[in-house]
C-alpha positions as CSV (number, residue, x, y, z in Angstrom):
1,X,242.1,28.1,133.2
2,X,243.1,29.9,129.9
3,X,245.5,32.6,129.5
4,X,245.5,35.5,126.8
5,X,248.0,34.9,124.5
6,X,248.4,31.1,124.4
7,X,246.0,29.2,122.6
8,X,245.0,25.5,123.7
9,X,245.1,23.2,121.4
10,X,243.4,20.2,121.3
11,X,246.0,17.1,120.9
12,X,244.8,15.3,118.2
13,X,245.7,11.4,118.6
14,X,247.0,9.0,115.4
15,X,243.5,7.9,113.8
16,X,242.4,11.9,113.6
17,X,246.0,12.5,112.0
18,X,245.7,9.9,109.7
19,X,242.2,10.3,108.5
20,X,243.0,13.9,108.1
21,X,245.6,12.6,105.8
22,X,243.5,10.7,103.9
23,X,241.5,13.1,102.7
24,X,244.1,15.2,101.7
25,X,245.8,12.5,99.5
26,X,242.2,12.4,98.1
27,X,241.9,16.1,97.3
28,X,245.2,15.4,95.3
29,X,245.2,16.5,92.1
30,X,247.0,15.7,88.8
31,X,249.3,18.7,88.6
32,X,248.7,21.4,85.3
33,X,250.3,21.7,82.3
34,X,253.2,19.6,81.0
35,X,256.0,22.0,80.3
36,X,258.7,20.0,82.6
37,X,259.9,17.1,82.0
38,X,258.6,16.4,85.3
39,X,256.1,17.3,88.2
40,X,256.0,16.2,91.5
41,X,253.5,15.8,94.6
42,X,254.9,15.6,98.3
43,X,252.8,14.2,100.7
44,X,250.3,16.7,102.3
45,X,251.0,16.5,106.3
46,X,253.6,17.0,108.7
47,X,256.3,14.4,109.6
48,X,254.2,12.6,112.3
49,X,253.7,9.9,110.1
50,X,257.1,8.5,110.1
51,X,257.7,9.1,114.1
52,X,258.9,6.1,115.9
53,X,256.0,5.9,117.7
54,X,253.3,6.2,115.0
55,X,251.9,3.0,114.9
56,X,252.9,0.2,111.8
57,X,249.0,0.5,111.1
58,X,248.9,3.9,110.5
59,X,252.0,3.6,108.2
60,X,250.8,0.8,106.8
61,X,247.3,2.7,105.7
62,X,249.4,5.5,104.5
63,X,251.4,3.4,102.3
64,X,248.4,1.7,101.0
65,X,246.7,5.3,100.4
66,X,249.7,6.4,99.1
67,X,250.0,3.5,95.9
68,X,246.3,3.8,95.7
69,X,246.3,6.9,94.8
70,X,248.8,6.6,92.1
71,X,246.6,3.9,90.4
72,X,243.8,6.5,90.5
73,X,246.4,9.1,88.4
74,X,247.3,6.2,86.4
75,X,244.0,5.2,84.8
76,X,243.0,9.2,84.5
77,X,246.0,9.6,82.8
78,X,246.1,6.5,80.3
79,X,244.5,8.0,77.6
80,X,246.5,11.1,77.3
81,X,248.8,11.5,74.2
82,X,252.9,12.1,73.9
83,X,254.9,10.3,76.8
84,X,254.2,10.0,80.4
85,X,254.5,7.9,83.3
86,X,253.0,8.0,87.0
87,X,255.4,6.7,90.0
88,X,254.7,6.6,92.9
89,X,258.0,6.5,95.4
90,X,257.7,5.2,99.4
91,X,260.9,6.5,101.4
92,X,261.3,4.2,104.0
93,X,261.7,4.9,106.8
94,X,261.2,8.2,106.1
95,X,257.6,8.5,104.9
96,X,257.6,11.9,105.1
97,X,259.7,11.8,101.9
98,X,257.8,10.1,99.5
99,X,256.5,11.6,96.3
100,X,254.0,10.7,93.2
101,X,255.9,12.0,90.1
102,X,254.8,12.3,86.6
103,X,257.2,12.1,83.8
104,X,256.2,14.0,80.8
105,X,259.8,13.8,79.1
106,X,261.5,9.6,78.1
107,X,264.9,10.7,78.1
108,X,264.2,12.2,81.6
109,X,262.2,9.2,82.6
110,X,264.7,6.7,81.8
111,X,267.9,8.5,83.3
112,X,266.3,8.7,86.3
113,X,266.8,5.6,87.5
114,X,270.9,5.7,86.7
115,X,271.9,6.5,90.3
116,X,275.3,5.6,90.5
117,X,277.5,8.6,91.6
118,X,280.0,9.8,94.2
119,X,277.4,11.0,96.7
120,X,274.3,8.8,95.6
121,X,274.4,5.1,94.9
122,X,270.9,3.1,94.3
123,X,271.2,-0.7,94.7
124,X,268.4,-2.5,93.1
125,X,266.9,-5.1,95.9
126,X,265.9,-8.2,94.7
127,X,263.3,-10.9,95.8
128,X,262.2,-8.5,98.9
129,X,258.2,-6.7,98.3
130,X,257.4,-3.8,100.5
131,X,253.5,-4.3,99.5
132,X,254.1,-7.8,99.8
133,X,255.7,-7.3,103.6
134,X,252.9,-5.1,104.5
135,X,250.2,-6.9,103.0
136,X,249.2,-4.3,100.5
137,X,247.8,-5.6,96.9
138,X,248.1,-3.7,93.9
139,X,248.3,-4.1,90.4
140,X,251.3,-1.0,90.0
141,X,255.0,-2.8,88.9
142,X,257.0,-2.4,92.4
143,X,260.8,-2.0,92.5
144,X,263.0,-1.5,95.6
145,X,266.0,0.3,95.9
146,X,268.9,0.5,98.8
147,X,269.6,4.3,98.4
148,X,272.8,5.5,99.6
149,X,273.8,8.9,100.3
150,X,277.5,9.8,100.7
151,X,279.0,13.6,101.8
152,X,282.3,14.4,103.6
153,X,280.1,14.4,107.2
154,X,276.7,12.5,106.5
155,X,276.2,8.9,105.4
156,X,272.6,8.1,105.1
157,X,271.0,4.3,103.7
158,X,267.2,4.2,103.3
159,X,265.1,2.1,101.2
160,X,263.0,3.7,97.7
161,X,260.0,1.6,96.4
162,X,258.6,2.4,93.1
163,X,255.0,1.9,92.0
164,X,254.2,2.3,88.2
């Protein structure tokens, strides 16, 4: 029995979300013009992928998407002129977070990484792979970072990984 008013909705389990999010990190598309020094992509789907109870395998697809992806951006981009760089970034654990970003400026691109502040510290991690952990293979540089995030209330440690 339906009532007016209040749409059923089918409840779509883990493999529909995550093929749906698949193809919408396919449709992704290398952002226009190059008048910042940077651009950024989020990733396209709600923040069921990084749920406690979506499964590692589903995470683990993402991720491998995810750096995939980037590689794709890298090779369209590698014959372009002037300066520019293609990163991807994995949040972990909050998936939901990461980003592909493309540097078009080097002084931008190379103060980035100088996290050091009051309120955000970024601790290189050495000897530890995130592709290697999760069994995903790609040519991309990887670095992992201990980010820590400092206010008067909120204290918040989380891990970066950059493919490039």
């Amino acid at each position: 029995m339906s009532f007016a008013g209040s749409p059923r909705k089918k409840i779509r389990g883990q493999k529909r979300r995550l093929n749906a999010l698949l193809r919408q990190i396919d449709d992704l598309q290398i952002p226009a013009g190059r008048d910042d020094v940077m651009k950024h992509l989020h990733v396209p789907s709600s923040q069921w992928i990084e749920m406690p109870k979506t499964s590692g395998k589903v995470k683990t697809e993402f991720c491998r998407k995810w750096i995939s992806k980037t590689e794709e951006f890298v090779r369209q981009m590698a014959d372009q002129e002037g300066f520019h760089r293609v990163v991807a970034v994995i949040s972990y654990p909050e998936l939901w977070n990461s980003e592909i970003i493309f540097f078009y400026d080097e002084e931008y691109y190379q103060s980035f990484w100088d996290r050091k502040g009051p309120y955000q510290t970024w601790t290189r991690l050495e000897n530890r792979s995130f592709a290697a952990e999760r069994g995903i293979k790609t040519k991309l540089t990887e670095s992992g970072y201990l980010e820590e995030l400092m206010d008067e209330d909120f204290t918040y440690r989380g891990f970066l990984w950059f493919y490039e």
